[in-house]
Structures are given as C-alpha cells and as structure tokens.
C-alpha positions, -999 to +999 in steps of 0.1 A: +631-724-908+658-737-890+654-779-881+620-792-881+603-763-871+598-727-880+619-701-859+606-668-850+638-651-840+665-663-819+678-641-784+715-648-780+723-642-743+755-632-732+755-644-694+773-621-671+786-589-674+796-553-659+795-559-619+794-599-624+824-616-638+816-647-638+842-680-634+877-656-632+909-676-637+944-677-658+938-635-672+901-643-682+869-637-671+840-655-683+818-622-691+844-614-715+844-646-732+807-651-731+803-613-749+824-624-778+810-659-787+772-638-780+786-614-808+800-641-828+765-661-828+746-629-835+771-617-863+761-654-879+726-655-872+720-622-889+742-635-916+719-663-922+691-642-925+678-653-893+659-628-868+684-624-841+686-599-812+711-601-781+703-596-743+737-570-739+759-561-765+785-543-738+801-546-707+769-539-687+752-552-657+716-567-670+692-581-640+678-611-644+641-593-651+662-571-678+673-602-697+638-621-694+622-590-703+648-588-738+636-622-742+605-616-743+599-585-758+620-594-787+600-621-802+571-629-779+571-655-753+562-684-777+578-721-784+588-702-818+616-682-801+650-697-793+672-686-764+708-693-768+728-682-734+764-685-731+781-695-699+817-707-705+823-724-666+852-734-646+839-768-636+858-797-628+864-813-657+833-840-653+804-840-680+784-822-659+800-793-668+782-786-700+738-785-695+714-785-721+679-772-708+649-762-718+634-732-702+599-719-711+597-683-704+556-671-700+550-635-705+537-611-673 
C-alpha cells in the first residue's frame, strides 16, 4: 500500500536513451542522468518491497510503443499501476519547467 490506495507495481521509466540524448549541455546528457535516478528509484522500490519494473535498464533506444507496451505488460493497464518517468530538462529556469501529469494508458 503506498498513500491511500493500494499499488500494484510501479514502472520507473527512464526517458531517452541510445540514439536520443535528450537536453545535452555542460559534459551531460539527459539520458545519462535519467538512467541513473530510473536505477536509483528501482533499487529503492525493490528495497521497499514494492513491485517495481523499469522500461530500459541500458543505454538503448526504446520506441514509444516499446515503453507503453513495458508499461503495460508489467502490471496491467489499470489505475493500480504507477508510472514514474524521468526527464531531467534544460528549461529556462521558469516553473514551468517541472510537470506533474496524469496519463491513463488503455491496453490494445
């Protein structure tokens, strides 16, 4: 149970990866940075005891399909299953940097 509500599994999804960089700037690139805090967040989750799975664990390049697919075959497209995907962006510095949304992912 994690909050209010009882928690299925959790996919951690590290955005980006092998062909796509990502924001690039100052010696890093945002896949990079995005695969470590995905593995950090796993690491925890699984620490926790909580079901967790990740959408790459590697330097690969994942479609868009590929990841919804992970999503969904991991733990079923239901309101059970949190998504947690990491984008660490070069904005401008305004608080529209950082967005919280809620994406509802229906199975084929």
């Amino acid at each position: 149970m994690i909050g209010n509500g009882n928690v299925k599994g959790v996919v951690v999804d590290a955005g980006h990866g092998g062909s796509d960089p990502g924001a690039v700037g100052n010696g890093l690139r945002e896949k990079d940075l995005n695969l470590k805090a995905a593995q950090y967040m796993y690491q925890r989750l699984r620490e926790l005891g909580i079901p967790a799975t990740m959408t790459r664990t590697g330097d690969e390049s994942i479609t868009r399909d590929e990841r919804v697919g992970t999503m969904v075959n991991s733990f079923g497209a239901t309101p059970d299953v949190l998504v947690l995907s990491n984008h660490i962006n070069a904005g401008g510095g305004d608080s529209r940097c950082v967005t919280n949304k809620r994406i509802t992912i229906k199975a084929k």
